[in-house]
C-alpha positions as CSV (number, residue, x, y, z in Angstrom):
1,X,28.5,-91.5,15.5
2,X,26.5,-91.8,12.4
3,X,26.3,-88.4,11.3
4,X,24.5,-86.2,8.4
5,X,25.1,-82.7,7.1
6,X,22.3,-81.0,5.4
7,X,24.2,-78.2,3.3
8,X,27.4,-80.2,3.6
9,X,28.6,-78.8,-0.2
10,X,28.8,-75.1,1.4
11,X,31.4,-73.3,3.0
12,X,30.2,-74.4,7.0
13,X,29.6,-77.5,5.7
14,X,32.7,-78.8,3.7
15,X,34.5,-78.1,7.1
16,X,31.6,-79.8,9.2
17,X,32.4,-82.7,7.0
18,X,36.3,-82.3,6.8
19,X,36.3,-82.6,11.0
20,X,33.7,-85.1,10.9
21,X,36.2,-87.1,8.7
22,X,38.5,-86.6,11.5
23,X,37.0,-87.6,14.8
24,X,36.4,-90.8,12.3
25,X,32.5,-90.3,12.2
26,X,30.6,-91.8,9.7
27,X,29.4,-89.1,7.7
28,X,26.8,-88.4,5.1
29,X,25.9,-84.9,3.6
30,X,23.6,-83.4,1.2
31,X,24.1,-81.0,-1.2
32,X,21.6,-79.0,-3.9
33,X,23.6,-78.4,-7.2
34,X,26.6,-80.1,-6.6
35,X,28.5,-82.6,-4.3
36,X,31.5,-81.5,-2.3
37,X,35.5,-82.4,-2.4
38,X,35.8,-84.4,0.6
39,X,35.7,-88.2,-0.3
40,X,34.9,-91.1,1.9
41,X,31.7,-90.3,2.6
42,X,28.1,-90.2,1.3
43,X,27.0,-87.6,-1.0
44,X,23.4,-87.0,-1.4
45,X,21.3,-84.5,-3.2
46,X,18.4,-83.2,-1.7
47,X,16.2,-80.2,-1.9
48,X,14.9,-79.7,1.3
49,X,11.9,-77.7,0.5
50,X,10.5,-81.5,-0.3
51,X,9.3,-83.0,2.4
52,X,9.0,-86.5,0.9
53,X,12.8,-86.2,0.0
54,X,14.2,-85.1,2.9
55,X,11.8,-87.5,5.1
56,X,12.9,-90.7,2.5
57,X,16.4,-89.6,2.7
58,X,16.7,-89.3,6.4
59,X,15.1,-92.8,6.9
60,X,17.2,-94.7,4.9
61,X,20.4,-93.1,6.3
62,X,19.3,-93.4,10.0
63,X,21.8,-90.8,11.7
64,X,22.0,-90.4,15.1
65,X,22.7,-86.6,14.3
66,X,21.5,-84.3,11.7
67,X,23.1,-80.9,11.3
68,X,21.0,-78.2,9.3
69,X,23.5,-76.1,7.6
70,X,21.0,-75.2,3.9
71,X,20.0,-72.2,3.7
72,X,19.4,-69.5,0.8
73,X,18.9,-66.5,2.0
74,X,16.9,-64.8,-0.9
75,X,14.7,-67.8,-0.8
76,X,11.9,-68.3,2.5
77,X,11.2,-72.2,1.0
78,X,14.9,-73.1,1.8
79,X,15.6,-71.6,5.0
80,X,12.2,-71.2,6.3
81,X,10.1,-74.2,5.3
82,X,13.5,-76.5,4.5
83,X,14.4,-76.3,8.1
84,X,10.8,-77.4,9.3
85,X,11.3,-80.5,6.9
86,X,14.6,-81.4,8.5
87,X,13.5,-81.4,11.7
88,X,10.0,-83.1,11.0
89,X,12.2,-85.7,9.7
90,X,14.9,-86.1,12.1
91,X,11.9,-85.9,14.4
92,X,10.6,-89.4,13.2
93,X,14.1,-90.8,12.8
94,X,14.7,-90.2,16.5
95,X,17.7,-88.5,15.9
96,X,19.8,-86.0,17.5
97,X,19.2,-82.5,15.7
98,X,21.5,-79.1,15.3
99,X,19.7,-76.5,13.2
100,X,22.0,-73.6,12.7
101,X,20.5,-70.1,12.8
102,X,22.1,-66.2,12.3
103,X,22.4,-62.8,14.3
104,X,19.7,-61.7,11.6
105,X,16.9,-62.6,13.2
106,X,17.7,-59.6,15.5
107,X,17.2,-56.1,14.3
108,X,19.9,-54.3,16.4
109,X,18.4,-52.1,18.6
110,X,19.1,-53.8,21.8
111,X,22.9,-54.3,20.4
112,X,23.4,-57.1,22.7
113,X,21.8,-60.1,22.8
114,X,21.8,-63.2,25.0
115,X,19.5,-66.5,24.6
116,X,17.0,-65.3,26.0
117,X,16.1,-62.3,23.6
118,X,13.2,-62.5,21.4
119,X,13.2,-62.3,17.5
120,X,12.4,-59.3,16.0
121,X,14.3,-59.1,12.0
122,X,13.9,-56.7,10.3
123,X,14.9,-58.4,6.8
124,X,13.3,-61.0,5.0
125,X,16.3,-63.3,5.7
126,X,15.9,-62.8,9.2
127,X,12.4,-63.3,9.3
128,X,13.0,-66.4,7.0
129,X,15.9,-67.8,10.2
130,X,13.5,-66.7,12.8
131,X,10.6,-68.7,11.0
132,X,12.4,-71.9,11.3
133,X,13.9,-71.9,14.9
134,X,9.8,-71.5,16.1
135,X,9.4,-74.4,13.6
136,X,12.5,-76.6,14.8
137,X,11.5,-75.7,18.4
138,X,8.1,-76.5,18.0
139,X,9.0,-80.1,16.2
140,X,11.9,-81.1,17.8
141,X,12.0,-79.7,21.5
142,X,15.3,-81.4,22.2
143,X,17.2,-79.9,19.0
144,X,20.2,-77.0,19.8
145,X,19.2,-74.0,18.1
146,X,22.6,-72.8,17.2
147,X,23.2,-68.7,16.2
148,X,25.9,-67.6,14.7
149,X,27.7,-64.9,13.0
150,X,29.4,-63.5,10.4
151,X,32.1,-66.7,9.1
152,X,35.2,-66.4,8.1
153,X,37.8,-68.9,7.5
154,X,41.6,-68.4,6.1
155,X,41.0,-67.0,2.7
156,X,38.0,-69.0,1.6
157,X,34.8,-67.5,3.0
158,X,32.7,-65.0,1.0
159,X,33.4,-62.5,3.7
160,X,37.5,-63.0,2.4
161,X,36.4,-63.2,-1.4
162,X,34.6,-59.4,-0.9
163,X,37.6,-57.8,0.9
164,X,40.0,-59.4,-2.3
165,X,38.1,-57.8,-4.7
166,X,37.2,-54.3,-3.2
167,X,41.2,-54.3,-2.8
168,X,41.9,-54.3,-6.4
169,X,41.8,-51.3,-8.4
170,X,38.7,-50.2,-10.3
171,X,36.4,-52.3,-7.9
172,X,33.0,-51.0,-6.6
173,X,31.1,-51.3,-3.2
174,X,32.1,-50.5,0.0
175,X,32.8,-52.3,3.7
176,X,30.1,-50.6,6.3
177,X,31.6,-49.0,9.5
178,X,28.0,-48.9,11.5
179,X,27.4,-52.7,10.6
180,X,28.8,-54.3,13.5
181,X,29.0,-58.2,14.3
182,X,31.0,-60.7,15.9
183,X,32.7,-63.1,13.6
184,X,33.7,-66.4,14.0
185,X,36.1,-68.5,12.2
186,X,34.3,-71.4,10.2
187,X,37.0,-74.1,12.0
188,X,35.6,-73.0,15.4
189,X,31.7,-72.9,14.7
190,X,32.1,-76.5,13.2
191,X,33.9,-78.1,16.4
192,X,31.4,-76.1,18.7
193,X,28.5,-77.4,16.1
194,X,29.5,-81.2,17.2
195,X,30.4,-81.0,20.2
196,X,26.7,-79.2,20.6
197,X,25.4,-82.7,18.7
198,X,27.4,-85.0,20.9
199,X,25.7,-83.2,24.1
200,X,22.6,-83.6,26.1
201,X,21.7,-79.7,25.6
202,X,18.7,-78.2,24.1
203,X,17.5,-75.1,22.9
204,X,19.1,-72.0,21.5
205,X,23.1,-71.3,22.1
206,X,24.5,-68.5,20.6
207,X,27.8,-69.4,18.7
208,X,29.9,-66.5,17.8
209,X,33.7,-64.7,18.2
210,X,34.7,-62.9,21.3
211,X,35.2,-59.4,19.3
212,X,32.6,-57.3,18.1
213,X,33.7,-55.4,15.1
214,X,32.3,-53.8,12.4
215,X,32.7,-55.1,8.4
216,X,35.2,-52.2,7.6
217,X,37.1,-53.2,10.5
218,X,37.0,-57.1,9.7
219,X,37.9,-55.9,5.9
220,X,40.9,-54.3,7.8
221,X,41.9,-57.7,9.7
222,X,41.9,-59.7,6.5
223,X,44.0,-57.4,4.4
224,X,46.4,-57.0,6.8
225,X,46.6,-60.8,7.2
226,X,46.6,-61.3,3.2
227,X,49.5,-58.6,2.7
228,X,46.9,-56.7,0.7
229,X,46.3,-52.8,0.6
230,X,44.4,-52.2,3.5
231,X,44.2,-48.2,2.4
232,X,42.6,-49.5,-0.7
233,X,39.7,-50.6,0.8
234,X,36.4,-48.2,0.4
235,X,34.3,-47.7,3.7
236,X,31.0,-46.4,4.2
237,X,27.9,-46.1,6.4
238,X,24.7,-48.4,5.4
239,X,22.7,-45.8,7.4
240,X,23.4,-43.6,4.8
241,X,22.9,-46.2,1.4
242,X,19.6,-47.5,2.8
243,X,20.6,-51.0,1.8
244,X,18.2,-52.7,4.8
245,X,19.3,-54.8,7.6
246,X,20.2,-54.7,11.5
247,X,23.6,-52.2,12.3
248,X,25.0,-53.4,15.6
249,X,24.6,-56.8,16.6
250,X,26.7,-58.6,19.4
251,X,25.5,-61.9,20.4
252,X,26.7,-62.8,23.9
253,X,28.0,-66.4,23.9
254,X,28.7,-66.4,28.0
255,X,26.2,-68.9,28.3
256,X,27.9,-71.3,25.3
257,X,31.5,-70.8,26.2
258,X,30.5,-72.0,29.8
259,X,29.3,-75.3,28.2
260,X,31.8,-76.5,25.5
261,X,35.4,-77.0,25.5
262,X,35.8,-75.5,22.0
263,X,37.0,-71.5,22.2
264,X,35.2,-69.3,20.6
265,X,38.0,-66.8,19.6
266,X,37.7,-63.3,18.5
267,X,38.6,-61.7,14.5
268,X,41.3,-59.8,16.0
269,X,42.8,-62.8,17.6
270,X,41.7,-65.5,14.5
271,X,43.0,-63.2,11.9
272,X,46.4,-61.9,14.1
């Protein structure tokens, strides 16, 4: 399958492309400042809040599956109006399209949350995520909507990067106890990701790790599995810092797990 990764020079997409690579796809990806690692393949940049771009760059390619993985998330253009250029695009290419989307479009106070449960963020970011699935949905009724959560991988997400450096002496910051999500490992959401693209579904599918935890808790997981000082690591409440954003959010995947062959394992099992 001809296949193309929007955002492929980022952490979800390096390993999109690396199993892509794999299942001996043809693959293309994009990337904004620079191109990634994995050779073999296409490399393309492209800004996708420019619709002429993304639109000339998806016609000449001609894949039969585009996966959305840009985002910025202190920029609306990117996530927002990006996402509805994508799929505008892979729209009039006919292709097969997988926009991937976050817990933050959910502000928490229902805790859990199924397909079926409406947007309501309470960030800009979230707002920004929720923007584009009504604009993929509205383009592209046949794309998969994909939520996820927090991503981890073993020892190169940003997630992984934090808990290193609050573990050193002298560092500042903190890992929230009252933030809870349910974290996936990168490896995981990239198999589900393409087996979702190789499928005949449609519509939003929630893509996250059995466990809920909170950040301190996940902070715990990856010390413990990095032989670091998990005593060292500073906790806190975000209720009480008034940084904004949702507390507990646990996306139920039932739905998901029942379609795809991939497991979806939990951060107490992923980071064992």
């Amino acid at each position: 399958m001809r296949i193309l990764i929007v955002g492929g020079s980022g952490f979800l997409g390096a390993e999109l492309v690396r199993q892509c690579l794999a299942g001996g796809h043809e693959v293309a990806a994009t990337y904004l400042t620079r191109p990634g690692e994995a050779a073999g393949i296409t490399w393309s940049p492209l800004d996708v809040r420019r619709q002429e771009d993304v639109s000339s760059l998806v016609t000449a390619l001609r894949p039969e599956a585009v996966i959305n993985a840009a985002y910025r998330q202190a920029d609306w253009t990117t996530t927002a109006v990006g996402a509805a250029n994508v799929a505008l695009a892979a729209s009039s290419a006919g292709g097969r399209l997988v926009h991937v989307s976050s817990d933050a479009v959910f502000s928490g106070a229902a805790v859990r949350y199924d397909e079926t449960c409406v947007p309501d963020p309470i960030t800009p970011y979230g707002a920004a995520k929720a923007a584009a699935e009504t604009a993929v949905h509205a383009l592209v009724p046949t794309a998969v909507i994909a939520r996820t959560s927090l991503i981890v991988g073993d020892g190169d997400s940003p997630h992984e990067a934090l808990v290193h450096s609050l573990a050193a002496p002298g560092s500042r910051g903190a890992l929230f106890t009252d933030d809870v999500r349910c974290p996936v490992h990168v490896a995981d959401l990239a198999a589900a990701l393409l087996e979702l693209a190789a499928s005949e579904y449609s519509g939003i599918h929630h893509v996250a790790g059995a466990d809920a935890v909170s950040r301190y808790e996940l902070g715990l997981l990856i010390a413990r599995r990095d032989g670091l000082d998990a005593g060292l690591l500073p906790s806190g409440r975000r209720v009480d810092t008034g940084v904004p954003g949702p507390l507990d959010v646990r996306l139920e995947c039932a739905m998901t797990r029942q379609r795809l062959r991939t497991q979806l394992r939990g951060a107490r099992q992923f980071l064992r």
